[in-house]
Backbone of each chain as ProteinMPNN parsed JSONL, in Angstrom:
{"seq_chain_A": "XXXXXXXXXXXXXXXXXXXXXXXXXXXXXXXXXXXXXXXXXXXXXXXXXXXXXXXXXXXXXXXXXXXXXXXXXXXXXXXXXXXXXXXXX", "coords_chain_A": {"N_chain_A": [[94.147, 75.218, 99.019], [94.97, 78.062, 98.384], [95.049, 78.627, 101.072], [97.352, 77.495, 102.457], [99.108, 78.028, 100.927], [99.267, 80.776, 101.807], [99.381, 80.562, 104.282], [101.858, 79.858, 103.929], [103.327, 81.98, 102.978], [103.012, 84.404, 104.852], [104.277, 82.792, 107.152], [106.811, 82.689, 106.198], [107.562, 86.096, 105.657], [106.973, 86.789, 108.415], [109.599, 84.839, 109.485], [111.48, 86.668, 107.926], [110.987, 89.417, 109.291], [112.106, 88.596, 111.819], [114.841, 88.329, 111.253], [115.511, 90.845, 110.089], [115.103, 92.294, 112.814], [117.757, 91.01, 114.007], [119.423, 92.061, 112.512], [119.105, 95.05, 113.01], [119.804, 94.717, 115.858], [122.525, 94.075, 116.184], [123.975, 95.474, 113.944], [126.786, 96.646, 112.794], [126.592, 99.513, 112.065], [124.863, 102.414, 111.171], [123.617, 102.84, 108.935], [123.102, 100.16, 108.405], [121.151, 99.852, 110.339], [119.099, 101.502, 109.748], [118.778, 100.662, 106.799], [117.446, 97.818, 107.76], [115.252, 98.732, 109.417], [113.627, 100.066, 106.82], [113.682, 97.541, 105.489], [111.736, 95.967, 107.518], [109.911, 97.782, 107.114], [108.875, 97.245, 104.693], [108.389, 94.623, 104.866], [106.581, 94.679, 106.827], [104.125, 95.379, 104.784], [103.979, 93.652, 103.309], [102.643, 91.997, 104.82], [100.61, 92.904, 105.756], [98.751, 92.74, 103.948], [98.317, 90.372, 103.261], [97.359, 89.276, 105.639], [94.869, 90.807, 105.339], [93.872, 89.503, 102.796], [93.751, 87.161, 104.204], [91.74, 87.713, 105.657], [89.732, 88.403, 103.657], [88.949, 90.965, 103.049], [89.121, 94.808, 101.741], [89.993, 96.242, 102.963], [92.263, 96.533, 104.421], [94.081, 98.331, 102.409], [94.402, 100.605, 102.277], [95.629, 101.319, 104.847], [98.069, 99.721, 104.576], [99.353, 101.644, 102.093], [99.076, 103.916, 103.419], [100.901, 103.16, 105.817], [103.436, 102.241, 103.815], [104.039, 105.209, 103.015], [104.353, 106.626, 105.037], [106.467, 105.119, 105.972], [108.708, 105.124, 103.503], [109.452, 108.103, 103.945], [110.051, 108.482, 106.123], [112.271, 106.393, 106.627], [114.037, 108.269, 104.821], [114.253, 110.703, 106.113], [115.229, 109.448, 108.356], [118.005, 108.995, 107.351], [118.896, 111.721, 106.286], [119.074, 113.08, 108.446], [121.312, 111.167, 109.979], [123.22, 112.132, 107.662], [123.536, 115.114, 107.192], [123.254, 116.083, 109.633], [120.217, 117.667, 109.79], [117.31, 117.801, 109.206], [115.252, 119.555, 107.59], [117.057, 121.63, 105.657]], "CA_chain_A": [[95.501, 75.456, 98.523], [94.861, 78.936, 98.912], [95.066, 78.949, 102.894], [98.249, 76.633, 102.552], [100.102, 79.423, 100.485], [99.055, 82.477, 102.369], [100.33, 80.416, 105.903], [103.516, 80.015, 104.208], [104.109, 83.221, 102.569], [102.768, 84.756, 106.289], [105.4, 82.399, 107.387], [108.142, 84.001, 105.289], [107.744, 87.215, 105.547], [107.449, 86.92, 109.67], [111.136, 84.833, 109.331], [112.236, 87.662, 107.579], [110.965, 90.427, 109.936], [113.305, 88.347, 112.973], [116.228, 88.5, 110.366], [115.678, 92.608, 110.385], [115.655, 92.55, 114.16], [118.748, 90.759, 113.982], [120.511, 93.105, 111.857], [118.683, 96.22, 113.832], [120.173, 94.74, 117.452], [123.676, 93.631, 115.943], [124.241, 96.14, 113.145], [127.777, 97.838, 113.384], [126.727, 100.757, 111.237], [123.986, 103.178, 111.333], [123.337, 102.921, 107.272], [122.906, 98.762, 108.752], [119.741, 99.678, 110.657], [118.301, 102.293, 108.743], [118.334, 99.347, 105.767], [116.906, 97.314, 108.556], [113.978, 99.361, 109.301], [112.885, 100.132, 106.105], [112.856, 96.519, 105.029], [111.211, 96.404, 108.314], [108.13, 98.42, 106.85], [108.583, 96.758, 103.345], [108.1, 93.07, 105.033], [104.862, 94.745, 107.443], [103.04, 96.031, 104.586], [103.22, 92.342, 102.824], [102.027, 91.264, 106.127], [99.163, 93.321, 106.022], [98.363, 92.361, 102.519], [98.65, 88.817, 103.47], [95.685, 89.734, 106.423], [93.605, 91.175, 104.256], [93.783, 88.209, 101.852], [92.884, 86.167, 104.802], [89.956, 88.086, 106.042], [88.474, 88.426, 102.502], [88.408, 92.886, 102.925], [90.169, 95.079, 101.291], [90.138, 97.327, 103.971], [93.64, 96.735, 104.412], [95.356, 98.198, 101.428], [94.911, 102.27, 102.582], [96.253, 101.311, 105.86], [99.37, 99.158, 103.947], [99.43, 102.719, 101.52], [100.063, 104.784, 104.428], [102.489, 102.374, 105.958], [104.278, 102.417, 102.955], [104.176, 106.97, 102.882], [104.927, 107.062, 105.807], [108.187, 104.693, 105.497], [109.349, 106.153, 103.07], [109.356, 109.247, 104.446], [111.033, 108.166, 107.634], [113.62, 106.429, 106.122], [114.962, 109.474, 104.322], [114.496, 111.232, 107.143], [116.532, 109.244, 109.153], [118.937, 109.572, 106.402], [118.951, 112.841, 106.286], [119.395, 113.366, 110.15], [122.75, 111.007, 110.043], [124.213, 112.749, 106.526], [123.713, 116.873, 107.429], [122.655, 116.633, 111.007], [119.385, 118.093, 110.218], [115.788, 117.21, 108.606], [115.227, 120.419, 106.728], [117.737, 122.7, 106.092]], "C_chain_A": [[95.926, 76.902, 98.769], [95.306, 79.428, 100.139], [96.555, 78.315, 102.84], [99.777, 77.87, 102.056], [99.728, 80.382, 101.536], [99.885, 82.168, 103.925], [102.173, 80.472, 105.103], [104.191, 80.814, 103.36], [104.013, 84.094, 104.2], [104.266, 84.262, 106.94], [107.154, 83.172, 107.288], [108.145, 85.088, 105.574], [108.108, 87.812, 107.43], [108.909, 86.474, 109.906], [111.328, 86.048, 109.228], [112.171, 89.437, 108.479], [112.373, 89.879, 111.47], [114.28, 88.489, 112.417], [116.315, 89.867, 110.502], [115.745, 92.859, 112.211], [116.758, 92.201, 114.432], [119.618, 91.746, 113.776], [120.156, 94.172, 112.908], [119.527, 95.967, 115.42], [122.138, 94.487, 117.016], [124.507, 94.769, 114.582], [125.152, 96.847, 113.012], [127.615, 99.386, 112.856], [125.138, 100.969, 111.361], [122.992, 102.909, 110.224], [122.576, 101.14, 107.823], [121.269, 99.364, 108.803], [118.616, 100.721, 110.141], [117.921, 101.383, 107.471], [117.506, 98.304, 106.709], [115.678, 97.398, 108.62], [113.617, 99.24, 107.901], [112.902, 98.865, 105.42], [111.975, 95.757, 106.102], [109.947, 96.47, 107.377], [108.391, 97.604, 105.22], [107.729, 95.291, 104.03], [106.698, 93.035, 105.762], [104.152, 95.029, 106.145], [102.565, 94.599, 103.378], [102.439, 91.881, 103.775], [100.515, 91.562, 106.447], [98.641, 93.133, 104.913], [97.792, 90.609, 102.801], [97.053, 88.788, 104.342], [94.494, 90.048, 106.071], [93.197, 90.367, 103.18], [92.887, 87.323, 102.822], [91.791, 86.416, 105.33], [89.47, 88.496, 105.111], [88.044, 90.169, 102.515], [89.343, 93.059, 102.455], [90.499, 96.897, 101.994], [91.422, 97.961, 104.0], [95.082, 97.487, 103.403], [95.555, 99.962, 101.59], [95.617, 101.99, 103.762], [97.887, 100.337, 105.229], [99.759, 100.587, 102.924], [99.81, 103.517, 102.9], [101.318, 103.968, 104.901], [103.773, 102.624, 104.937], [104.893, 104.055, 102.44], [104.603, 106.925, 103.829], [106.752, 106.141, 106.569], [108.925, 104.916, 104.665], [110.103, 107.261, 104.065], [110.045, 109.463, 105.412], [112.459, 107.673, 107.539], [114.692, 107.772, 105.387], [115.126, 110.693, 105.007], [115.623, 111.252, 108.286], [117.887, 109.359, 108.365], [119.947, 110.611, 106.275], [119.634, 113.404, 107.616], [121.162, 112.91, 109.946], [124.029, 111.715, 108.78], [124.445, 114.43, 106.773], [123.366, 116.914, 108.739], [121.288, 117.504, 111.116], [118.479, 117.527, 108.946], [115.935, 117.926, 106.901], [115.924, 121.283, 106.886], [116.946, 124.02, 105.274]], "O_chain_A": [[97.028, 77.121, 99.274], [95.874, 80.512, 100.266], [97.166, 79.089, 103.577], [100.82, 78.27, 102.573], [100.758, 80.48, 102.203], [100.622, 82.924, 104.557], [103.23, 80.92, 105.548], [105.339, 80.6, 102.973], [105.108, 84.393, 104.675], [105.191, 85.033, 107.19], [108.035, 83.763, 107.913], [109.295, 85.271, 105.974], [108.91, 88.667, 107.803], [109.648, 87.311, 110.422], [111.387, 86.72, 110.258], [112.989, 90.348, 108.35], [113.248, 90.612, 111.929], [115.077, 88.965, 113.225], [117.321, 90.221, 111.117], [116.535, 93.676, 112.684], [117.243, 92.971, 115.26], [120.405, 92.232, 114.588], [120.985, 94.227, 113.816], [119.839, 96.955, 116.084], [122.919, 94.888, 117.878], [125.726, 94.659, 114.458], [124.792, 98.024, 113.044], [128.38, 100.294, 113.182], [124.318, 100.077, 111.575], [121.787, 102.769, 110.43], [121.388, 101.017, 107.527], [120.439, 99.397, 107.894], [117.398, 100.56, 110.228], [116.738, 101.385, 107.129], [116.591, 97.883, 106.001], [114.908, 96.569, 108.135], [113.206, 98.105, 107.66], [112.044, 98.872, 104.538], [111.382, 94.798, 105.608], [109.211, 95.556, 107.004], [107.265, 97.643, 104.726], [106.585, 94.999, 103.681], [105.859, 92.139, 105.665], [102.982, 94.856, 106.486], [101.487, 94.431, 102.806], [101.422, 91.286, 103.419], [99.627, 90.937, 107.029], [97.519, 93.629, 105.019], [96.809, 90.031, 102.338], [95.968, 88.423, 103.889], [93.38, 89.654, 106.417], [92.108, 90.6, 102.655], [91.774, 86.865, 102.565], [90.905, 85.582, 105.514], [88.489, 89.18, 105.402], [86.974, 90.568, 102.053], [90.313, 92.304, 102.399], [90.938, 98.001, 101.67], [91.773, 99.122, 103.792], [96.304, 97.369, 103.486], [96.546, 100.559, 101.17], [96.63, 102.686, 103.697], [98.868, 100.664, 105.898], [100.985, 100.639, 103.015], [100.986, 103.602, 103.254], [102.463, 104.092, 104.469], [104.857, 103.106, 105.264], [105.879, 104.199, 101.717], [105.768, 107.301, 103.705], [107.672, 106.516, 107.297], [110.101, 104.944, 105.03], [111.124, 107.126, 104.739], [110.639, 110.521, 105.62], [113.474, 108.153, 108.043], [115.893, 107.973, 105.57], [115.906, 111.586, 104.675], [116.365, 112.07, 108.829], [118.837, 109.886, 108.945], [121.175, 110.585, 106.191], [120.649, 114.1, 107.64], [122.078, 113.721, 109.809], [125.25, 111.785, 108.921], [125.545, 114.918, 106.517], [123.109, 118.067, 109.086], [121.038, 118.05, 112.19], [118.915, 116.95, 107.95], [116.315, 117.507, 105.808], [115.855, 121.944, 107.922], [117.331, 125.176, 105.452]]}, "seq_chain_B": "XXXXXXXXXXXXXXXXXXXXXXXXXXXXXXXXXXXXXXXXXXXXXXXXXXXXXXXXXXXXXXXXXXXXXXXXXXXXXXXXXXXXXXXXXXXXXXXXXXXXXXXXXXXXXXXXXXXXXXXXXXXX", "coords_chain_B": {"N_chain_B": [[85.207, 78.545, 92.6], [87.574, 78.083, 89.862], [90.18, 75.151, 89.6], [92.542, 76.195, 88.278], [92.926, 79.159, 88.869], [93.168, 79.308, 91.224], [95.779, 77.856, 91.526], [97.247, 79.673, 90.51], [97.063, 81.786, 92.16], [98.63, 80.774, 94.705], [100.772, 80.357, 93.561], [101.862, 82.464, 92.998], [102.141, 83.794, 95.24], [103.392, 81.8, 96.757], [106.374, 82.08, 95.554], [106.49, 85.044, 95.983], [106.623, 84.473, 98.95], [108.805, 83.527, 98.966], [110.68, 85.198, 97.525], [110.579, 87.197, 99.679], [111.672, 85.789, 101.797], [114.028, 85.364, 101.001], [115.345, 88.301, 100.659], [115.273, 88.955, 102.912], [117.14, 86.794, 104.718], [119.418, 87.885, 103.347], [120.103, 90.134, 104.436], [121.116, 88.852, 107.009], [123.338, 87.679, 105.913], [125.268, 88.271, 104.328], [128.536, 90.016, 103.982], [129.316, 92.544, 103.713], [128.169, 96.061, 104.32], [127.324, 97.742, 102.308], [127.21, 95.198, 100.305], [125.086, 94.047, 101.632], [123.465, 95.898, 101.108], [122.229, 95.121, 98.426], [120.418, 93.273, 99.05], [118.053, 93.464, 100.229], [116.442, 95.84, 98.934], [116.577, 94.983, 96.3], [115.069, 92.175, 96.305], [113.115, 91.991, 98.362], [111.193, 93.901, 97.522], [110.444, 92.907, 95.129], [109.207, 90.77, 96.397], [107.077, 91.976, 97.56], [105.958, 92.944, 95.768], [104.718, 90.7, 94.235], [103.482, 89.788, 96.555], [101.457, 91.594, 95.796], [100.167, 90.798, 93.928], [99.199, 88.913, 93.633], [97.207, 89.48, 95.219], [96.01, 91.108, 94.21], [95.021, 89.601, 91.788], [93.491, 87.471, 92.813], [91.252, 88.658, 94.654], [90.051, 89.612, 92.612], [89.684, 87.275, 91.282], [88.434, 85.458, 92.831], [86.886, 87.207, 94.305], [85.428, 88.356, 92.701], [85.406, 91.345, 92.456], [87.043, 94.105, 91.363], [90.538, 95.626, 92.018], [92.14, 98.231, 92.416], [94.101, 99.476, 93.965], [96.317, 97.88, 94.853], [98.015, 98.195, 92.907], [98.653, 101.092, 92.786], [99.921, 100.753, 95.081], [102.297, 99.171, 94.744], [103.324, 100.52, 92.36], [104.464, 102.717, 93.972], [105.823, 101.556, 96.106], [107.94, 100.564, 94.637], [109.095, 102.859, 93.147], [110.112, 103.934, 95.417], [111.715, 102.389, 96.266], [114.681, 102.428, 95.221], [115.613, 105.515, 95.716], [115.446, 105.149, 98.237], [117.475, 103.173, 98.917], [119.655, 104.876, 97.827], [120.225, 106.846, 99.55], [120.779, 105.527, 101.873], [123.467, 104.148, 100.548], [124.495, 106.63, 100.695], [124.475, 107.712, 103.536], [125.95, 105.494, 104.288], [128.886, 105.796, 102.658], [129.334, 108.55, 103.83], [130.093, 108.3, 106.262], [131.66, 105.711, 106.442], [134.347, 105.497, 104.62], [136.588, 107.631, 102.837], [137.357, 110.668, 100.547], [139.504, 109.74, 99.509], [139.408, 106.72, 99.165], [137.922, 106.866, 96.474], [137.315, 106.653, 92.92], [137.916, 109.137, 90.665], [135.178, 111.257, 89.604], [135.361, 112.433, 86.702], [134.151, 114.547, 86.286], [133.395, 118.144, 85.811], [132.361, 118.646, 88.849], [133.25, 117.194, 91.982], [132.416, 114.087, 94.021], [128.949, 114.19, 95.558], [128.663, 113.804, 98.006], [130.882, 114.898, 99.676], [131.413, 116.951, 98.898], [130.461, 120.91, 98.612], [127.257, 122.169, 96.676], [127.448, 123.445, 93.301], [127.948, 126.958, 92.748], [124.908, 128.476, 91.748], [124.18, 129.908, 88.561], [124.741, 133.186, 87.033], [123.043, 133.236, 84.678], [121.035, 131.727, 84.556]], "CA_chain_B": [[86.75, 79.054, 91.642], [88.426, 77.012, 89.064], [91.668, 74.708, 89.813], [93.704, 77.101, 87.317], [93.054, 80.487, 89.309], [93.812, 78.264, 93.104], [96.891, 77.393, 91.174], [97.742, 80.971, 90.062], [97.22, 82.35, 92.945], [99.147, 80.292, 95.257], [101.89, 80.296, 92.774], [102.235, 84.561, 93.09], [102.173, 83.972, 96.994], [104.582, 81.083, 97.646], [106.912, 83.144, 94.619], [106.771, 86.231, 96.845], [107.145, 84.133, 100.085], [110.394, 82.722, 99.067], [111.492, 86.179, 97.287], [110.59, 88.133, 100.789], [112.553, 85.374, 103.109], [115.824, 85.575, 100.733], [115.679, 88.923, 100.563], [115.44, 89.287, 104.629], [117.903, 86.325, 104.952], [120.461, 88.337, 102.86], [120.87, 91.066, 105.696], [121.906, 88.357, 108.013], [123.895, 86.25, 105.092], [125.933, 89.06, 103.275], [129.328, 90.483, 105.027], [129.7, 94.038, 104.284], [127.135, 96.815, 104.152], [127.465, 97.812, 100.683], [126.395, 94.111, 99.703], [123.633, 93.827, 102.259], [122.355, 96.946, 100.512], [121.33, 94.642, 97.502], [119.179, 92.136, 99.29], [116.446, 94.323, 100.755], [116.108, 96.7, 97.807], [115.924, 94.032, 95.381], [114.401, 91.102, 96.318], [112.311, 92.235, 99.272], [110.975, 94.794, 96.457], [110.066, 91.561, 94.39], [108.416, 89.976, 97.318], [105.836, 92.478, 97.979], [104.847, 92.847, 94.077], [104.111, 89.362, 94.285], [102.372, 89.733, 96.703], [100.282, 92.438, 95.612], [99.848, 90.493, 92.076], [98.602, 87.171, 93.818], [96.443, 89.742, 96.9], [94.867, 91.613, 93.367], [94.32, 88.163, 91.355], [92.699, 87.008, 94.764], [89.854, 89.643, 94.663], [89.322, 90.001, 90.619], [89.218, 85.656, 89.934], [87.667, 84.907, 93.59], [85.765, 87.756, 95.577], [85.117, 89.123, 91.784], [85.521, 92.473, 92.312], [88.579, 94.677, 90.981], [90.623, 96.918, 92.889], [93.532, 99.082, 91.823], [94.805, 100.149, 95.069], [97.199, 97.191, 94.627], [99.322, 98.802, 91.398], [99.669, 101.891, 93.041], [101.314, 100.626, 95.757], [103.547, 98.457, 93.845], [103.953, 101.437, 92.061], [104.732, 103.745, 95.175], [106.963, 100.56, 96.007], [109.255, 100.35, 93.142], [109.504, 104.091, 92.93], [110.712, 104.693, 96.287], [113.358, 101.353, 97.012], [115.914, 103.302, 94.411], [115.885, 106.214, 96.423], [116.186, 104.57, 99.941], [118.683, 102.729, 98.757], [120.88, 105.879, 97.248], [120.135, 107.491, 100.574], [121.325, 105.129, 102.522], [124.576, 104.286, 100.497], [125.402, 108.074, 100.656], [125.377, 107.865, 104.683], [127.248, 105.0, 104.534], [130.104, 106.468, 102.366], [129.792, 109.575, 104.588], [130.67, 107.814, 107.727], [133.34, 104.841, 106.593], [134.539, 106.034, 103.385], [137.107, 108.541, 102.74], [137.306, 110.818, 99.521], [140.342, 109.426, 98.51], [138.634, 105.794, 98.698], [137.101, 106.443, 95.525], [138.048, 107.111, 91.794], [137.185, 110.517, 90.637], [133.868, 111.69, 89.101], [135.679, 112.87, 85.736], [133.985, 115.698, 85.642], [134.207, 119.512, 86.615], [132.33, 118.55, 90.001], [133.38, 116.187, 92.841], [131.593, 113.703, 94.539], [127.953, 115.605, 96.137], [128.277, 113.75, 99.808], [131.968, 115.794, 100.695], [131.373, 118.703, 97.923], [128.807, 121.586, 98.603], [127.064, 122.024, 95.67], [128.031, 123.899, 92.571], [127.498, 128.112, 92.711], [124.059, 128.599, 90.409], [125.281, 130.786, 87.687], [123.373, 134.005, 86.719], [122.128, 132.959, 83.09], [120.037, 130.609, 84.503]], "C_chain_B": [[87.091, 77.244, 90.851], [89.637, 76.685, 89.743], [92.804, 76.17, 89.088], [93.817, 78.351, 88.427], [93.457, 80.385, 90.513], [95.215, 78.448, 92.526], [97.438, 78.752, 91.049], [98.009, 81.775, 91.071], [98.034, 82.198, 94.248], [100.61, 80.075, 94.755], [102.76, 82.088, 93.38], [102.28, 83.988, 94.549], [103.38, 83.049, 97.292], [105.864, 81.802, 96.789], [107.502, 84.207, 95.608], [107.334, 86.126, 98.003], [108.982, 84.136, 100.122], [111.25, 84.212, 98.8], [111.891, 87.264, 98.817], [111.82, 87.792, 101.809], [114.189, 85.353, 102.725], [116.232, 86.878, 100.698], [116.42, 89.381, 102.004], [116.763, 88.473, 105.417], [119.417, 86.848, 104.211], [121.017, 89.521, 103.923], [121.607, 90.231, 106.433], [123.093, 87.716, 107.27], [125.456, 87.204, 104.899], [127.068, 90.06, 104.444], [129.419, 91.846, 105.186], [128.285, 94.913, 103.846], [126.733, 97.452, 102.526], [126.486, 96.718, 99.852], [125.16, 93.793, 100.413], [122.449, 95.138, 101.758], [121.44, 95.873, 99.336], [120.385, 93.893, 97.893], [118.242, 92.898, 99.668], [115.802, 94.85, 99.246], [115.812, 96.133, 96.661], [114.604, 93.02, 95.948], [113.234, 91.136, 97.313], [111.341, 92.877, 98.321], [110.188, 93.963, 95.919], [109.364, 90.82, 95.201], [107.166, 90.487, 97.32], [105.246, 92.743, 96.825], [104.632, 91.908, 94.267], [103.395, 89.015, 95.177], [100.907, 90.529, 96.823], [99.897, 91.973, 94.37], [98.769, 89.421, 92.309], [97.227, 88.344, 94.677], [95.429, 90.377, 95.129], [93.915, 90.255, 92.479], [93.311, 87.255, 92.243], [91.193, 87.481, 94.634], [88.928, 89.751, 93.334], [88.709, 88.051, 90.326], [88.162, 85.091, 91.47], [86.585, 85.546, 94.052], [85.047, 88.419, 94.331], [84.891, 90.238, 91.941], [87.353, 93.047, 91.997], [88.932, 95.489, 91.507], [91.753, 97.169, 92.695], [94.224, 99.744, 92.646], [96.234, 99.209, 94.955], [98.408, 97.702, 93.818], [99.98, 99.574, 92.199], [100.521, 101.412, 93.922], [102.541, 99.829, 95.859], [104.227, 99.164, 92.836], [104.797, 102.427, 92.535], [106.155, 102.725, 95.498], [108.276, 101.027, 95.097], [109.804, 101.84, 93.1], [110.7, 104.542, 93.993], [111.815, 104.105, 97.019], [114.612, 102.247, 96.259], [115.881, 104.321, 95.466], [116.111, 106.325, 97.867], [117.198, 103.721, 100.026], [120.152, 103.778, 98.248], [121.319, 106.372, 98.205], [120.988, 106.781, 101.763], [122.734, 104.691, 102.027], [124.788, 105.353, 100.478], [125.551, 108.044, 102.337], [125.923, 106.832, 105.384], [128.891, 105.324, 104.491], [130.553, 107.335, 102.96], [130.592, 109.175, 105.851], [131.788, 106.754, 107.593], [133.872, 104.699, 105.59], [135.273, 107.602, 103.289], [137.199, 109.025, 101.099], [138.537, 110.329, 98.516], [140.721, 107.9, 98.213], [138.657, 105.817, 97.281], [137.718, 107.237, 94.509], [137.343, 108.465, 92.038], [136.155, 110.576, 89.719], [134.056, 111.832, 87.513], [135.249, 113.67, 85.229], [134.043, 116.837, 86.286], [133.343, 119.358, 88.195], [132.572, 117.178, 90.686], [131.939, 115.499, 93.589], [130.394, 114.587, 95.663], [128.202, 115.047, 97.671], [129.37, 114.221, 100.416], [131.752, 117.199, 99.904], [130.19, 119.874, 98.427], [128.609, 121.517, 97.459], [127.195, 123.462, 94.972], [127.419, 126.002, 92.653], [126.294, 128.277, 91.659], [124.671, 129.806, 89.615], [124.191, 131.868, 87.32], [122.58, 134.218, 85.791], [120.858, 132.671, 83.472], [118.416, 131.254, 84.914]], "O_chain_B": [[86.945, 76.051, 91.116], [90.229, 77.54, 90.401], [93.651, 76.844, 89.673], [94.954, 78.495, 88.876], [94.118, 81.306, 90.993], [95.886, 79.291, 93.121], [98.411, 78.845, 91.797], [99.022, 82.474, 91.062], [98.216, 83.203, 94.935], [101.501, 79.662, 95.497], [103.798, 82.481, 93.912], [103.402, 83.52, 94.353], [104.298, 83.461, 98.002], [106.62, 82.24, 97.656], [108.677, 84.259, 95.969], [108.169, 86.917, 98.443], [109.893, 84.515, 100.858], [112.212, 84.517, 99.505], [112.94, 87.865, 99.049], [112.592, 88.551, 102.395], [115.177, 85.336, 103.458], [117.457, 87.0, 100.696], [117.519, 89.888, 102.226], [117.378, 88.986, 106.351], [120.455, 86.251, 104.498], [122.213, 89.721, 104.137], [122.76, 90.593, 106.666], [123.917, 87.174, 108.007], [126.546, 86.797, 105.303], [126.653, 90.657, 105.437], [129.556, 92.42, 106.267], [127.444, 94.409, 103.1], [125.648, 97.379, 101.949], [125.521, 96.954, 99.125], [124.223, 93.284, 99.798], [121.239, 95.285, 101.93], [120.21, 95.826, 99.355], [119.416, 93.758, 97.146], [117.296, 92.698, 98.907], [114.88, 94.318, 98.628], [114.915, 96.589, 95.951], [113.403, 93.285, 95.916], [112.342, 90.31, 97.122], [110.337, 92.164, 98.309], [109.004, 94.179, 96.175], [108.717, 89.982, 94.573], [106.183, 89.769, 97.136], [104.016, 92.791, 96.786], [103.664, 92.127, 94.996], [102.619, 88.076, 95.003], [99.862, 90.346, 97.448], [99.257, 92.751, 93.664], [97.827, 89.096, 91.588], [96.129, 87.788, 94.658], [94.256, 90.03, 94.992], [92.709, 90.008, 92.492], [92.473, 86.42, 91.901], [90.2, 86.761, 94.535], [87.726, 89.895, 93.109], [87.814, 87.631, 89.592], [87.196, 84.367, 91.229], [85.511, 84.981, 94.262], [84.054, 89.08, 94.636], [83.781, 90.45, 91.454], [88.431, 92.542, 92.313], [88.129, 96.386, 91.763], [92.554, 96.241, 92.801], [94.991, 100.612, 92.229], [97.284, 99.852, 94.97], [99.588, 97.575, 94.145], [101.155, 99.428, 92.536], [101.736, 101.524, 93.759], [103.449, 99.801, 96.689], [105.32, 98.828, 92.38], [105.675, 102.97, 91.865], [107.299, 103.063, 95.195], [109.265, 101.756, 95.173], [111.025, 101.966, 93.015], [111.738, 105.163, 93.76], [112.566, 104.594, 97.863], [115.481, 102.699, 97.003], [116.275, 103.753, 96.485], [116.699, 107.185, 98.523], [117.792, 103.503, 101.082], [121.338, 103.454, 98.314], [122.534, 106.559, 98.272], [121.761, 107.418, 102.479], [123.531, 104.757, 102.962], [125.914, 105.338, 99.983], [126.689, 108.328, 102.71], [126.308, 106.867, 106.553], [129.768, 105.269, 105.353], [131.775, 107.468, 103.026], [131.591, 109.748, 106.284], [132.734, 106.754, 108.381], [134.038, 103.5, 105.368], [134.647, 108.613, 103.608], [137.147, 108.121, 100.265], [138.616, 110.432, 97.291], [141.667, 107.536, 97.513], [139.306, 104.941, 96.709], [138.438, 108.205, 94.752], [136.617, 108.868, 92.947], [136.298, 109.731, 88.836], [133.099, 111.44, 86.845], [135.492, 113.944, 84.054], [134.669, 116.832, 87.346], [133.829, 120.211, 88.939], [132.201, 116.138, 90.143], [130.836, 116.028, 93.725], [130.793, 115.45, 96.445], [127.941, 115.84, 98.575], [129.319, 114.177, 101.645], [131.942, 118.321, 100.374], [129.028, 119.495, 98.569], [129.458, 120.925, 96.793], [127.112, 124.497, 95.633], [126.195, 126.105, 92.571], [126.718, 128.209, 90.505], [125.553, 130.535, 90.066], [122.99, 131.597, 87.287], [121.65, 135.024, 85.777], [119.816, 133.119, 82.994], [117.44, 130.505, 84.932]]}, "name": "protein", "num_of_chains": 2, "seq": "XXXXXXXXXXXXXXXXXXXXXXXXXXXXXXXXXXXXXXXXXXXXXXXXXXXXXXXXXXXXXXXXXXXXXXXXXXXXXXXXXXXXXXXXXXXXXXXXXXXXXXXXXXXXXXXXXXXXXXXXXXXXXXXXXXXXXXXXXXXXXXXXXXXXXXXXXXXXXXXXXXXXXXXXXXXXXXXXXXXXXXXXXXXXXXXXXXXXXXXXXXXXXXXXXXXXX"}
């Protein structure tokens, strides 16, 4: 029952990464694919949660922890870039 | 494993599934940018706790060991959708949004994404 859920949350969450490419290739606004991306890295780091469920390690959850620092981080970056034209002022 | 903890755990996962694919299907669903802000930031948000609730219940009722890397980053999560979501409606408003769009602030400073910000004063 186990394996049955995990294919079709796996399932789900891949849908939902083609739905963010959608928006990302069709997006009339900037603010669009910047929301894009970072649900983007929200929907990989279930994905890698999901992997690590199915291979039984829990290897996976510093490498889903960075993912998740370093999206952050990028998102408000890019943010940042389109609102003042620069990173750090 | 017991039936009950199969059940529990498959519950938190298909839960999360469904919360992840409405959240992702709300970018494509929802017409203006404003409202496609709420589907990610919520419900996507809600997807991945669930499935860090079902991925920790997983390890503690099956592989019996406990591991707390899960919280934080459902903690790190939650902390940091509010602020990528503020971020990104501020360079929305900057770019198709004019200041006289929007009511006024009602107080002695104007909105911060056309205003610089306020002179520090020398008390302080």
């Amino acid at each position: 029952m186990i394996t049955a859920a995990l294919t079709f949350a796996t399932g789900c969450f891949g849908l939902g990464l083609l739905f963010n490419l959608w928006r990302i290739a069709t997006g009339p606004d900037s603010a669009d694919r910047i929301l894009a991306l970072d649900t983007m890295v929200i929907n990989i780091i279930a994905l890698l949660i999901l992997y690590g469920m199915w291979q039984g390690t829990t290897v996976y959850y510093e490498a889903s922890m960075l993912v998740a620092m370093v999206g952050f981080v990028s998102s408000v970056a890019y943010c940042r870039f389109v609102l003042r034209g620069d990173i750090i002022e | 494993m017991d039936l009950v903890s199969e059940f529990l755990i498959s519950f938190f996962l298909v839960v999360a599934g469904i919360f992840g694919l409405v959240g992702s299907f709300g970018m494509i669903k929802l017409r203006d940018t404003m409202q496609r802000l709420h589907a990610p930031t919520k419900a996507t948000t809600l997807g991945v706790g669930g499935v860090l609730i079902g991925s920790m219940l997983y390890f503690l009722l099956v592989k019996g060991m406990f591991s707390f890397h899960e919280l934080l980053i459902t903690l790190f999560l939650f902390l940091t959708a509010p602020i990528t979501a503020n971020f990104i409606a501020k360079t929305f408003m900057q770019a198709n949004l004019h200041q006289s769009d929007l009511p006024g602030t009602e107080s002695e400073y104007g909105w911060s994404i056309y205003q610089d910000p306020p002179e520090r004063s020398e008390e302080d």
